[in-house]
C-alpha positions as CSV (number, residue, x, y, z in Angstrom):
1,X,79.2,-16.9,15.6
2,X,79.4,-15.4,11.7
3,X,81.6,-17.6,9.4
4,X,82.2,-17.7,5.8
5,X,83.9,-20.7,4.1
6,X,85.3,-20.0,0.9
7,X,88.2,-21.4,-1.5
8,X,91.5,-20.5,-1.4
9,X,91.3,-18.1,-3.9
10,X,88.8,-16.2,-1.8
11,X,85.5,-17.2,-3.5
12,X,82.7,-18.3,-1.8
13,X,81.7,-21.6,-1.4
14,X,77.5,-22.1,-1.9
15,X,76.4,-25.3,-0.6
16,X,78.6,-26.0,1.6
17,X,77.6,-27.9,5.2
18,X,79.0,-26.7,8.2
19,X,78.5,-28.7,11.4
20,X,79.5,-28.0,15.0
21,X,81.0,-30.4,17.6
22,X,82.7,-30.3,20.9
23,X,86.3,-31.2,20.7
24,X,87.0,-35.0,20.9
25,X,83.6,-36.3,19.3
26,X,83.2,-39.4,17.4
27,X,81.6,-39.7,14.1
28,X,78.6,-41.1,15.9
29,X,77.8,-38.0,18.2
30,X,75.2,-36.0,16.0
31,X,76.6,-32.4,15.9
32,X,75.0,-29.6,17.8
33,X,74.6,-27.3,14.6
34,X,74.1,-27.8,10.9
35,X,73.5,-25.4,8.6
36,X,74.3,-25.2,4.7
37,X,75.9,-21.9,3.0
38,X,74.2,-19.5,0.8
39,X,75.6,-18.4,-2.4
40,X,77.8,-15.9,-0.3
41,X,79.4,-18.8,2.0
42,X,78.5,-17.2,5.4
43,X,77.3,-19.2,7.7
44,X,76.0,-17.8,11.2
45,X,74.8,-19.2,14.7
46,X,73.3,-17.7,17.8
47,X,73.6,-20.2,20.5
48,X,72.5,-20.6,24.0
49,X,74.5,-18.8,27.0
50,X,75.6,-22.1,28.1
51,X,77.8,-22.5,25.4
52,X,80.0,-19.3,26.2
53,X,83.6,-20.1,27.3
54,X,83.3,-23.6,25.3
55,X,85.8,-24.6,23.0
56,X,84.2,-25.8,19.6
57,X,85.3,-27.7,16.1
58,X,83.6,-25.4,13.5
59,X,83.7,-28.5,10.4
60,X,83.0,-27.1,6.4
61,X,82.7,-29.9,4.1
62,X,81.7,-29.5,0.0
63,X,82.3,-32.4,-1.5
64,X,85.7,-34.3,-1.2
65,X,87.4,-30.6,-0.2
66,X,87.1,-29.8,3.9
67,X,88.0,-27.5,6.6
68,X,87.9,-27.0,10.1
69,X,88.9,-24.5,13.0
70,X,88.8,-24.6,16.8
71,X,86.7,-21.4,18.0
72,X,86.4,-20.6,22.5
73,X,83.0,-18.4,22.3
74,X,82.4,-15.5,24.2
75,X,80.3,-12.9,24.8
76,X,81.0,-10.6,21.3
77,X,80.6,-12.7,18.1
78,X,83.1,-15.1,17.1
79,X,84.6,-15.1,13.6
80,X,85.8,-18.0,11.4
81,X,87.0,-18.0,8.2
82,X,87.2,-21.4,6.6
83,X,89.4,-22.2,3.6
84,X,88.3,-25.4,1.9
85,X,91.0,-27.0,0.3
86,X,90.5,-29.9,-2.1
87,X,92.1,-33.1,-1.2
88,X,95.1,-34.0,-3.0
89,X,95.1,-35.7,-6.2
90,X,96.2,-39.5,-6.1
């Protein structure tokens, strides 16, 4: 998988975490990946066979602002593109 989380204005977000979950976890299920952007945003994963063909919640989180996408992976490498949008002001 090769990701990049970025704002909506197409800059990319440093910092940010990204975790991976399957579909329909609670908060207290610790996610399968973690990782943290670098100052370009891209985040990237090589996972085991086993998890080809399953359906995954791809989370970006930097600060208050988040994101998230539902990726199937396969066999080729999967791209997501994550637009964090801050949450709206009270």
């Amino acid at each position: 998988m090769l990701g990049r989380v970025e704002t909506p204005y197409g800059v990319p977000i440093a910092k940010a975490h990204v975790t991976m979950l399957h579909p329909g976890a609670t908060a207290d299920i610790v996610p399968f990946y973690e990782y943290t952007t670098g100052s370009d945003g891209i985040f990237h994963a090589c996972l085991l066979e086993s998890f080809r063909r399953d359906l995954v919640t791809i989370w970006a989180k930097d600060g208050t602002a988040t994101a998230s996408a539902f990726r199937t992976l396969n066999e080729t490498v999967t791209l997501v593109h994550l637009v964090l949008n801050p949450p709206p002001t009270p």
